[in-house]
C-alpha positions as a printed Julia matrix, in Angstrom:
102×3 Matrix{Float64}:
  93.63  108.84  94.01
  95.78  111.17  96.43
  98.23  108.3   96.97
  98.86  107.67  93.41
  99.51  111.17  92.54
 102.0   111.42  95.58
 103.28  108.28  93.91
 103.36  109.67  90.19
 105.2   112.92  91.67
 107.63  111.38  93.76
 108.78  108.96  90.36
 109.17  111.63  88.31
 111.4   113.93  90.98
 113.34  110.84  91.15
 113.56  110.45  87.37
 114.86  113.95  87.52
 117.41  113.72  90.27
 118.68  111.06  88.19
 118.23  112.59  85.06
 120.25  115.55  85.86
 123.07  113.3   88.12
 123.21  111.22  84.48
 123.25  114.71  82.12
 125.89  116.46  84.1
 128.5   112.94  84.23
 127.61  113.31  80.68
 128.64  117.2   80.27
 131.57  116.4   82.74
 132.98  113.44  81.03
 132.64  115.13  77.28
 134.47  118.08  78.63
 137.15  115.8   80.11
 137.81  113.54  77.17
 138.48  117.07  74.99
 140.96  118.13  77.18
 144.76  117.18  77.34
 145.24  115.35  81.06
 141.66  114.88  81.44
 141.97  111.35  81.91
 141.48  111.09  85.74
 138.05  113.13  85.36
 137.03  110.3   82.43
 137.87  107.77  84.89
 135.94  109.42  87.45
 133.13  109.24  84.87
 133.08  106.27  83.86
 133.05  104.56  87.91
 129.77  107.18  88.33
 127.55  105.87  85.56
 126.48  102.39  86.8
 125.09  104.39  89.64
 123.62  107.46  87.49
 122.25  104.15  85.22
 120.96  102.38  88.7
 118.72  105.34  90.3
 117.43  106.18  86.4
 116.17  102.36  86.48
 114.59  102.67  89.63
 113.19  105.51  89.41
 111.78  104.52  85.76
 110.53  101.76  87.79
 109.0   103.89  90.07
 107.27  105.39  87.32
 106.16  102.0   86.01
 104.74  101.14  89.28
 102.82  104.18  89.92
  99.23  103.19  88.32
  98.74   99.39  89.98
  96.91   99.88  93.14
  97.63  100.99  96.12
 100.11   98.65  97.44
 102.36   99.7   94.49
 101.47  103.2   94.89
 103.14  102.61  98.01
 106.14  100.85  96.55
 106.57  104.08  93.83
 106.47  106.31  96.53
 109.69  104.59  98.56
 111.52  103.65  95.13
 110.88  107.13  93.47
 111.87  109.42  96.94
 115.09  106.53  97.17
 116.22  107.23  93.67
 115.61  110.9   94.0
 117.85  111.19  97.3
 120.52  108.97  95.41
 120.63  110.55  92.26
 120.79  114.1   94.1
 123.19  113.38  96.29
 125.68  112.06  93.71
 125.3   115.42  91.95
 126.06  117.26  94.64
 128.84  115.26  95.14
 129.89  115.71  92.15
 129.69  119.25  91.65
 131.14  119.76  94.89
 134.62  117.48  93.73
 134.83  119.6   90.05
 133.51  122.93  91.23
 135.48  125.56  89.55
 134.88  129.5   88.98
 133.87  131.49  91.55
């Protein structure tokens, strides 16, 4: 019971990692294709979203995996916290490269 709710809660902080990592390549890459010269930025997009579209899978797996037992508890737990580091890690990343404003 305790290991499938660890497993249930560390899916869906994955799923939101890369939820958010997904929604702000999203807000990034809409902003960029209005803009005159904003191709690099697109481009920059576009090579981020297999990887925003990789950790969302996982950690949808995660998610998936959650209510089978406990060796797949187990297996949520590792794919949900993986996808979770990923996916907030590349947002970081992100934010850090097109930080503007003070």
């Amino acid at each position: 019971m305790v290991l499938n709710l660890i497993a249930v809660l560390a899916a869906l902080a994955g799923l939101l990692a890369a939820a958010a990592h997904g929604g702000y390549l999203a807000m990034l890459g809409s902003a960029a294709n209005r803009r005159t010269g904003g191709e690099p930025v697109s481009q920059y997009v576009r090579s981020r979203v297999p990887l925003a579209a990789v950790t969302l899978g996982v950690a949808l797996l995660a998610l998936l995996l959650a209510s089978h037992g406990p060796a797949a508890d187990v297996l949520a737990i590792l794919a949900g916290a993986g996808s979770g580091v990923v996916g907030y890690e590349a947002l970081q990343r992100t934010r850090t490269r097109y930080r503007s404003g003070g």
